[in-house]
C-alpha positions in Angstrom: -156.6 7.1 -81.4 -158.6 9.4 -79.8 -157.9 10.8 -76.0 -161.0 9.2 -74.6 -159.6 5.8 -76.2 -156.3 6.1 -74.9 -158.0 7.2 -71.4 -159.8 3.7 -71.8 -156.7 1.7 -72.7 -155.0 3.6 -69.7 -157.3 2.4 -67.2 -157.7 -1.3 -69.1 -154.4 -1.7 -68.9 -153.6 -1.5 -65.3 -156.6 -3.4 -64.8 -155.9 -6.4 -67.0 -152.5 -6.7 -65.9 -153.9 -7.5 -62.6 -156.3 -10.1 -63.9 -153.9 -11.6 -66.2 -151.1 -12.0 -63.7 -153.4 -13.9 -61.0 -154.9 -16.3 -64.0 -150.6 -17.0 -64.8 -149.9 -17.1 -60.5 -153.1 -19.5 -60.6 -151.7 -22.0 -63.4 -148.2 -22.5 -61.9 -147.4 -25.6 -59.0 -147.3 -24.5 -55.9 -144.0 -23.4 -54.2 -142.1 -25.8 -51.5 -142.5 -24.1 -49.0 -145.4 -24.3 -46.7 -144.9 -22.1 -43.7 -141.5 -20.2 -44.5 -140.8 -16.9 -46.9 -139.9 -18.9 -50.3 -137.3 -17.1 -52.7 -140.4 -16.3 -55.0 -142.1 -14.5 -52.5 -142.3 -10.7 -53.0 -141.0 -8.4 -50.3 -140.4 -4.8 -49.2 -137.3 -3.3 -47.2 -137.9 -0.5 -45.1 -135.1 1.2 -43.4 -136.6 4.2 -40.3 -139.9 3.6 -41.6 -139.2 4.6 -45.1 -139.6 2.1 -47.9 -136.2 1.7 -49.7 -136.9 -1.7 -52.5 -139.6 -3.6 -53.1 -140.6 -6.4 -56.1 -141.3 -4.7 -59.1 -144.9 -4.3 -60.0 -145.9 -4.8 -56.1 -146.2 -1.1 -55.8 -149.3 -1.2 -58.6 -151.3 -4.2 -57.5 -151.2 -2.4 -53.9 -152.3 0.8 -55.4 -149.7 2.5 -54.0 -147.6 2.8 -57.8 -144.0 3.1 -56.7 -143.6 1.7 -53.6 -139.9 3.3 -52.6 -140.2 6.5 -50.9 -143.5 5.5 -49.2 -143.9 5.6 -45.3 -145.0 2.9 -43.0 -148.1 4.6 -42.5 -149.7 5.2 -45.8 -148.1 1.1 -46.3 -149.9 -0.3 -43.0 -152.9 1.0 -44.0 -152.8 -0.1 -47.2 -151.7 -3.8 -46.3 -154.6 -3.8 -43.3 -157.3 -4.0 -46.0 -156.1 -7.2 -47.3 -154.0 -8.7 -43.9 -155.5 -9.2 -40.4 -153.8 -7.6 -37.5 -151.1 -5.6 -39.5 -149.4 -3.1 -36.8 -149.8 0.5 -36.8 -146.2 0.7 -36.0 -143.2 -1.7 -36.9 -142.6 -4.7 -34.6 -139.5 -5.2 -32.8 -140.2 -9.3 -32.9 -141.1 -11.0 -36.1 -144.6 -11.2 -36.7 -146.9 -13.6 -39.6 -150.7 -11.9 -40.3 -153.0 -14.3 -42.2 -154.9 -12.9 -45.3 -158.6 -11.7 -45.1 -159.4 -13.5 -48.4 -156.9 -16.3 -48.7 -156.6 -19.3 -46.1 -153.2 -19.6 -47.1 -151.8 -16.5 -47.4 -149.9 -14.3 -45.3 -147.7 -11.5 -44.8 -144.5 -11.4 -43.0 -142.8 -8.5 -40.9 -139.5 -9.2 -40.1 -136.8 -6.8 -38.1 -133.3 -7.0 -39.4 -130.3 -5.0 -38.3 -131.0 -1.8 -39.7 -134.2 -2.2 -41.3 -137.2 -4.0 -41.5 -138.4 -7.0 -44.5 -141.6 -7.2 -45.2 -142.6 -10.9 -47.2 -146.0 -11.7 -48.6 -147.1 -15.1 -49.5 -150.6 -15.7 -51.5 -152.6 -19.1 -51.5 -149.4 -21.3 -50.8 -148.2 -20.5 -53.9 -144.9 -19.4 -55.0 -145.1 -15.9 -56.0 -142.6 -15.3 -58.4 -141.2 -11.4 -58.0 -141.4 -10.9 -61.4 -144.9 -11.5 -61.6 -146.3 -10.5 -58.1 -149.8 -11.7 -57.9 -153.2 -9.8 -56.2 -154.2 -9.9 -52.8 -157.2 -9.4 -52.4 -159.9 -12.2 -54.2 -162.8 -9.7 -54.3 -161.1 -7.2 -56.0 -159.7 -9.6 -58.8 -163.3 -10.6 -59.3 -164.5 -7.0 -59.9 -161.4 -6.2 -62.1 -162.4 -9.8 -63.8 -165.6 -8.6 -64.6 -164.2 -5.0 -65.6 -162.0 -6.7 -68.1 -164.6 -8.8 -69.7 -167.3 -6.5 -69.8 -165.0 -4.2 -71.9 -166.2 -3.7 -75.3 -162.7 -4.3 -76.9 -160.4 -7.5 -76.9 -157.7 -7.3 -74.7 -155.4 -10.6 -74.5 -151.6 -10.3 -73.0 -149.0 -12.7 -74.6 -145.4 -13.3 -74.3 -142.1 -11.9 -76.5 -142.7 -14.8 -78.7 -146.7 -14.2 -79.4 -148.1 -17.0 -77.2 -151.5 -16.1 -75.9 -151.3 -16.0 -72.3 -154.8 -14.4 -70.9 -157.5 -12.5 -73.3 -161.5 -10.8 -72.1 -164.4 -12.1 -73.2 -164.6 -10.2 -76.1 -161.4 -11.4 -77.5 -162.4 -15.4 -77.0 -165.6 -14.3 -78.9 -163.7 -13.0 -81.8 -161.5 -15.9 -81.9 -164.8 -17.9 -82.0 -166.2 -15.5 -85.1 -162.8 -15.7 -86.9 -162.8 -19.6 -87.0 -159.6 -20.1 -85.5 -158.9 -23.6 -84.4 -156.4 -22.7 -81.9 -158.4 -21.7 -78.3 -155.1 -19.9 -77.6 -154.6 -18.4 -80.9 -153.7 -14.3 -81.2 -156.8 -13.1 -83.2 -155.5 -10.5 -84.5 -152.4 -10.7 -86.6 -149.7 -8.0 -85.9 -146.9 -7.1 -88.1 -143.5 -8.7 -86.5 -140.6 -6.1 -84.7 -141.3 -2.9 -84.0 -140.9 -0.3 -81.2 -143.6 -0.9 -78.5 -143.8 2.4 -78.0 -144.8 3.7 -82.1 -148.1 4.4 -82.2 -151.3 2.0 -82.7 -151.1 -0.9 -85.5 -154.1 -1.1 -88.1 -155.2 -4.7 -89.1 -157.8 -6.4 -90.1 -159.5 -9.8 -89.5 -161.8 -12.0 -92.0 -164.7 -13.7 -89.7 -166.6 -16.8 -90.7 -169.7 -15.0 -92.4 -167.3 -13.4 -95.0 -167.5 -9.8 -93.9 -164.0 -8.1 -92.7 -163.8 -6.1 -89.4 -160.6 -3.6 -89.1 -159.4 -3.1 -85.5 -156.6 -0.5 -83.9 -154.1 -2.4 -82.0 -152.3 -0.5 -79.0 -149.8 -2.6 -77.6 -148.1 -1.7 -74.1 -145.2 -3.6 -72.3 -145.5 -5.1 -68.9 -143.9 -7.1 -66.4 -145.9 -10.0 -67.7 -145.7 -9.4 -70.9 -147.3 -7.9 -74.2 -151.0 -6.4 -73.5 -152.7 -6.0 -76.2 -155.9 -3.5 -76.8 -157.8 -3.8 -80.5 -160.4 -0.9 -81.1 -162.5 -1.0 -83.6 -162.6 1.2 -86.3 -164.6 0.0 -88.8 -166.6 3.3 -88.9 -163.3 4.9 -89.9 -162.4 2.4 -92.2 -165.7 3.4 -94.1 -165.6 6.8 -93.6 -161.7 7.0 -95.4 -163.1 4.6 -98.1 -166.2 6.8 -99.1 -163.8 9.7 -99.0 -161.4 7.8 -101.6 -164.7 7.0 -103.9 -165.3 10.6 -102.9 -162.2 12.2 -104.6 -162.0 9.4 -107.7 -165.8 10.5 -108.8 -164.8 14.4 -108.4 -161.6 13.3 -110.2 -163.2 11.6 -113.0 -165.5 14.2 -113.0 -163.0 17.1 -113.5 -160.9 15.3 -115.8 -163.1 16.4 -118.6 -163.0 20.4 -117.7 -160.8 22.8 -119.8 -160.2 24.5 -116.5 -157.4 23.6 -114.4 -158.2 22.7 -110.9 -155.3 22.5 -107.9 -157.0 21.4 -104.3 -154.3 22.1 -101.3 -155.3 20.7 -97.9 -155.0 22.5 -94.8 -150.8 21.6 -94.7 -150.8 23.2 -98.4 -150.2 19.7 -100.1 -151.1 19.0 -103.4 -154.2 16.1 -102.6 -156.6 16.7 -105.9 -155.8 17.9 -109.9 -157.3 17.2 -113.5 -155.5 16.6 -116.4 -156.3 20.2 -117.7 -154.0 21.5 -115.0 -151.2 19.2 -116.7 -151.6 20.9 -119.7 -152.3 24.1 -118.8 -149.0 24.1 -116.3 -146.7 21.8 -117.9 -146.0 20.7 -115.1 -144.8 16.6 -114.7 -147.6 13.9 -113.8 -145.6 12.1 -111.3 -144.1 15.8 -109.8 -148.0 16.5 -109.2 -149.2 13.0 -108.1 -145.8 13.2 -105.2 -148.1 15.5 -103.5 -146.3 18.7 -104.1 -146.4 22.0 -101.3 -148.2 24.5 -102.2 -144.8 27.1 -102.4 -143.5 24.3 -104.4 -146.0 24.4 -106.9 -145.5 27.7 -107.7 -142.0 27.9 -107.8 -142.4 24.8 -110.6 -144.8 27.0 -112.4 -142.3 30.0 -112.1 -139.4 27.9 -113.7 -141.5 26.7 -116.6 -142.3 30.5 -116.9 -146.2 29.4 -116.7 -146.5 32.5 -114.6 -145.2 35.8 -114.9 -141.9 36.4 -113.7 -141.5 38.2 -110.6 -139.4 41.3 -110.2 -138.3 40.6 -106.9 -138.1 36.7 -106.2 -138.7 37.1 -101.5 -140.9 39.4 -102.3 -142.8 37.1 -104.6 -142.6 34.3 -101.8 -144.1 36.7 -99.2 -146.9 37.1 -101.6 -147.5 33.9 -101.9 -148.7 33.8 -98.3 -151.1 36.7 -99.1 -152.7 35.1 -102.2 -153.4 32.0 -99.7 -155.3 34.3 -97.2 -156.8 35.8 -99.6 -158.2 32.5 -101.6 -159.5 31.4 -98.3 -161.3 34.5 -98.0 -162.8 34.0 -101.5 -161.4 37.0 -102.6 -158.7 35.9 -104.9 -158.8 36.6 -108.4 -156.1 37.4 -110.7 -155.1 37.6 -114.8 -151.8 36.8 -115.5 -150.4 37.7 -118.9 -147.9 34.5 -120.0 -144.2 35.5 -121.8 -145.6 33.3 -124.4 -148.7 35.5 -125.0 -151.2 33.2 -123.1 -153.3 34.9 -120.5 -154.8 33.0 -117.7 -156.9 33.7 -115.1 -156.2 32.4 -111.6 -158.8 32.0 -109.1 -158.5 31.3 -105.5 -161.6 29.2 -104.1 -162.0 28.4 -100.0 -163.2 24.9 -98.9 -163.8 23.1 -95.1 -161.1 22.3 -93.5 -158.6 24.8 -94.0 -158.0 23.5 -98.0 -158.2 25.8 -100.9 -158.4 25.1 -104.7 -157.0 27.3 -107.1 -158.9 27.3 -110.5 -156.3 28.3 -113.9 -158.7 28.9 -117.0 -156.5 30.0 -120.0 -159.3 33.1 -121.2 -156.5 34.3 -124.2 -159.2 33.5 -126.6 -161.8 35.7 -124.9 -158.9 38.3 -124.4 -158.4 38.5 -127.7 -161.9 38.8 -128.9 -162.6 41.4 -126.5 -159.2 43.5 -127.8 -160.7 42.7 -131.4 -164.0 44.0 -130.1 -162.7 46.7 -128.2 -160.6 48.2 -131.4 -163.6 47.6 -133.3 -165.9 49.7 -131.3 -163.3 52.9 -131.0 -163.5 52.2 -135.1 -166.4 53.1 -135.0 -167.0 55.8 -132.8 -164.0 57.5 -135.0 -166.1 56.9 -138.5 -169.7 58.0 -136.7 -167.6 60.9 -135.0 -167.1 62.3 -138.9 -170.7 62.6 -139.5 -172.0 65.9 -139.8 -175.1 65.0 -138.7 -175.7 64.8 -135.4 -176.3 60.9 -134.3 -177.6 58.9 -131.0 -179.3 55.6 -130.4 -181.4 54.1 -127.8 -181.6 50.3 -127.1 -184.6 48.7 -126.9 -185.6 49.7 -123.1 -184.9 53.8 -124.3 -181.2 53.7 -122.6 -179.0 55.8 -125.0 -175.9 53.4 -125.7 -173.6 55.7 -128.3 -173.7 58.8 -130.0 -171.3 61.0 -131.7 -169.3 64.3 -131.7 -171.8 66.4 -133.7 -174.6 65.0 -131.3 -172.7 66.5 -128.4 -171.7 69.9 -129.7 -175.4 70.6 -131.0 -177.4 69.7 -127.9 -174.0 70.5 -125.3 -173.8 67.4 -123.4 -171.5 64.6 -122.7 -173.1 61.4 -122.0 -169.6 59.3 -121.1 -169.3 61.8 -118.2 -172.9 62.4 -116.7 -173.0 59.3 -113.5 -176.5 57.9 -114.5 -177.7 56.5 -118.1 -179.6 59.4 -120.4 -183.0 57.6 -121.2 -185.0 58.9 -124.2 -187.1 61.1 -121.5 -184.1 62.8 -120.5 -183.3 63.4 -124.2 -186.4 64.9 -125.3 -187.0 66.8 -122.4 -183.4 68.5 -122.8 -184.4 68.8 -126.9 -187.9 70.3 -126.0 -185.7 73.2 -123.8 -183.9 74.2 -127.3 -186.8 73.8 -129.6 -190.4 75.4 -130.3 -193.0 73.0 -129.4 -194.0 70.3 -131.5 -196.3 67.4 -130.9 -193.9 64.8 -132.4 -192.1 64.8 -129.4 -194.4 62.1 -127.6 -194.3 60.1 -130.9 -190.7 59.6 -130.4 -190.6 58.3 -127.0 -193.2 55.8 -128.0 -191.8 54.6 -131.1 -188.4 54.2 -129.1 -190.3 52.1 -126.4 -192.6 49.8 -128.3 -192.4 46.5 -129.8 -194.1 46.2 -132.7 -192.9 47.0 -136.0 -191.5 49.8 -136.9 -190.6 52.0 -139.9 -188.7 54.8 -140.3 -190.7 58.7 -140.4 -189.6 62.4 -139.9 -190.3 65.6 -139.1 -189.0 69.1 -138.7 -187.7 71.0 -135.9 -187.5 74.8 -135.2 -184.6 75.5 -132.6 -185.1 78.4 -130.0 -182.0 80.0 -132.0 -183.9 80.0 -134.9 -182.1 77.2 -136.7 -184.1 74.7 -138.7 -183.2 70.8 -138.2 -185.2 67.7 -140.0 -185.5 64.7 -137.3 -184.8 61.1 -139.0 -185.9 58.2 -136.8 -185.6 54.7 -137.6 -185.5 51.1 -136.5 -182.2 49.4 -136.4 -181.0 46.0 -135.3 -182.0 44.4 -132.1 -185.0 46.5 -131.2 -182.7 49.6 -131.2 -183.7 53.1 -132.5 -181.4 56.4 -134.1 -182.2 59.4 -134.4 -180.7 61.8 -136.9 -180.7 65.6 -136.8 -180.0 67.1 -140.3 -179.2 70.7 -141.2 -176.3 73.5 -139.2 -178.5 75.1 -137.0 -178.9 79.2 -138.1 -178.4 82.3 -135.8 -181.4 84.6 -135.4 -180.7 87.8 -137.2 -180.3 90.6 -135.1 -183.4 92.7 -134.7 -183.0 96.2 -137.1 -181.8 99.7 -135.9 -184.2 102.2 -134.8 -182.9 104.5 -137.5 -182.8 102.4 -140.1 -185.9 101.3 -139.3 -187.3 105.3 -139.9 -185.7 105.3 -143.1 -187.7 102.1 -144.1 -190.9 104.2 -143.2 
């Protein structure tokens, strides 16, 4: 129930007890007494102008709440607006002041020995202490009308259920629920119970077959039960869409290989697939009992699902950490399994405070990529034993490997350099080394384009005076390698001057 609600039920409550408790004063016989104070009469004792008892409840019809404590002015003032002629100060004599709204009602002052008793007496009626009745007819027909223009039924009945008083509202929802009984609770309320637990949920079936669901508050008073029913049908829909909600995503999910764990905003368990059974071994009905989130792990830990932590507080403090982080979206883990499985644990944020943690098992595409990996420094090793010198370019003139002779002949390190070598940047470093030669262009082009290709050759002449033969050719997926041939030659030292004379 929300605060403005139970502000509503607050304010209905004091207001309806009111009502309620003139409508029971207004069905009983009148009292025998016609002129004196009759034992059912509700009075006040004041001693030195200080209220010391009164009737229970008095105090709240006169707007005064308790009444003990208060003085005789705040009390004439209060009684003046409902009693002619009521004394600014206490009488010496006894005094009887007729009612402003009631023919027959009055209000007695009476001095005693120490103290002063103060009787009130409504419409002839006997007023029975328990169930002190309102003075004042115009303000019982405003808090009438309060009561039944509320929105909500509100009916009062006794210990044993008996409808006593209800609003308007709650006669017309008697009327819509067919009940025979005029009387009759409309609502029915589980039996026992502390008063005091919070509000009931029930529902009622009406006439036209459709099913409203109300909130019952129930509050104790002198008069009895009082009953308040809001209703909350809107809710009722709302917490039903949200349970067709979470069976579709459940369904839905229930057919991933990934392993899905939603925790709300108090870390409970509320959503999983069956691929998070499997993949966790961890019991169906341990997961459907709504499991904590430190819980969950710990389960995982003991079915060694997870790897085994060095340092057990440690591990729990951790835990804290990998929840702030998943609810950051920055969670992401791979956790390498005693049995050889490797998972990969991601941390996912979602409204409301939950987060869903997603457990893929990825030791397929571990092993492939080990099996790739070993594969690839296989082959680096074999090309690195070439003598010739060896590099190829994908498709878009990036170079993607070469090997050892490649790097010692034109002295650079690809693996090293922080951007990608393009076939520009190749020929224009193997253009410094060489004589000219109008292949050069050739080469990029035949890199870059897309049509088909075959594989051509030329010679090169290296600065050093070295000769090299050029291979280029297509290979798989639009890639291209080129090949240097032949151990590049030293220029010969240029002759003596002397020897040179003798050659003349």
């Amino acid at each position: 129930m929300t605060e403005a609600t139970a502000l509503f039920v607050g304010v209905l409550t004091g207001l309806c007890t009111m009502v309620a408790a003139w409508f029971l004063l207004r069905s009983r016989p009148a009292g025998p007494a016609e002129h004196g104070t009759s034992d059912h009469d509700p009075e006040i004792l004041l001693r030195d102008g200080i209220v010391i008892d009164s009737a229970p409840g008095l105090g709240a019809f006169l707007g005064l709440g308790t009444l003990v404590g208060v003085d005789w002015a705040d009390l004439s003032r209060t009684l003046s607006q409902h009693f002619d002629g009521v004394p600014r100060a206490l009488p010496s004599e006894t005094g009887r002041f007729a009612a402003l709204a009631d023919a027959e009602g009055w209000l007695s002052i009476t001095p005693e020995a120490d103290r002063h008793r103060i009787a009130l007496h409504m419409g002839g009626l006997s007023c029975d202490t328990a169930h002190p009745s309102p003075i004042n007819g115009i303000e019982f027909r405003r808090m009438s009308a309060v009561c039944d223009a509320a929105p909500t039924p509100v009916w009062l009945t006794n210990e044993t259920g008996v409808v006593l008083w209800r609003n308007a509202a709650c006669t017309e929802l008697v009327a819509e629920a067919g009940l025979r009984d005029p009387m009759a609770s409309p609502l029915l309320l589980p039996e026992g119970g502390d008063r005091s637990e919070a509000p009931v949920r029930v529902n009622v079936d009406l006439t036209d077959g459709s099913r409203r669901w109300y909130e019952v508050a129930i509050r104790q008073t002198d008069l009895g039960l009082l009953h308040f029913a809001v209703s909350i049908d809107n809710l009722v829909e709302a917490e039903l869409a949200q349970r067709n909600f979470v069976q579709t995503l459940t369904k839905t999910f229930a057919h991933l290989p990934i392993g899905l764990a939603v925790f709300d905003r108090d870390r409970r368990l509320v959503l999983f697939n069956p691929a998070l059974v499997d993949l966790t071994r961890l019991p169906v009905d341990f997961l459907s009992a709504r499991p904590n989130l430190m819980s969950f792990f710990d389960h995982m830990r003991e079915n060694r699902m997870m790897p085994e932590p060095k340092n057990y507080v440690s591990w729990r403090e951790r835990l804290t950490e990998v929840v702030s982080a998943a609810r950051d979206d920055r969670y992401c883990e791979t956790w390498n399994l005693p049995s050889g499985l490797t998972y990969k644990i991601t941390g996912r944020p979602h409204p409301d405070g939950a987060v869903a943690f997603l457990i893929e098992d990825i030791s397929a595409e571990i092993t492939l990529t080990r099996r790739f990996r070993s594969e690839l420094e296989m082959t680096q090793s074999v090309i690195d034993c070439f003598e010739d010198a060896v590099a190829v370019f994908s498709q878009l003139g990036i170079l993607t490997f070469c090997n050892r002779a490649f790097r010692e002949m034109w002295k650079c390190d690809p693996d090293s350099a922080f951007v990608e070598m393009s076939i520009a940047d190749a020929t224009a470093g193997w253009q410094r080394d060489c004589a000219p030669n109008a292949a050069w262009p050739d080469l990029e082009d035949f890199v870059l384009t897309l049509r088909d290709r075959s594989a051509w050759t030329f010679s090169l002449r290296l600065k050093s005076g070295g000769q090299l033969l050029c291979t280029v050719e297509p290979v798989s997926a639009g890639a291209t390698m080129v090949r240097f041939s032949g151990q590049p030659v030293k220029a010969l030292p240029a002759p003596e001057p002397a020897v040179a004379d003798q050659a003349t």
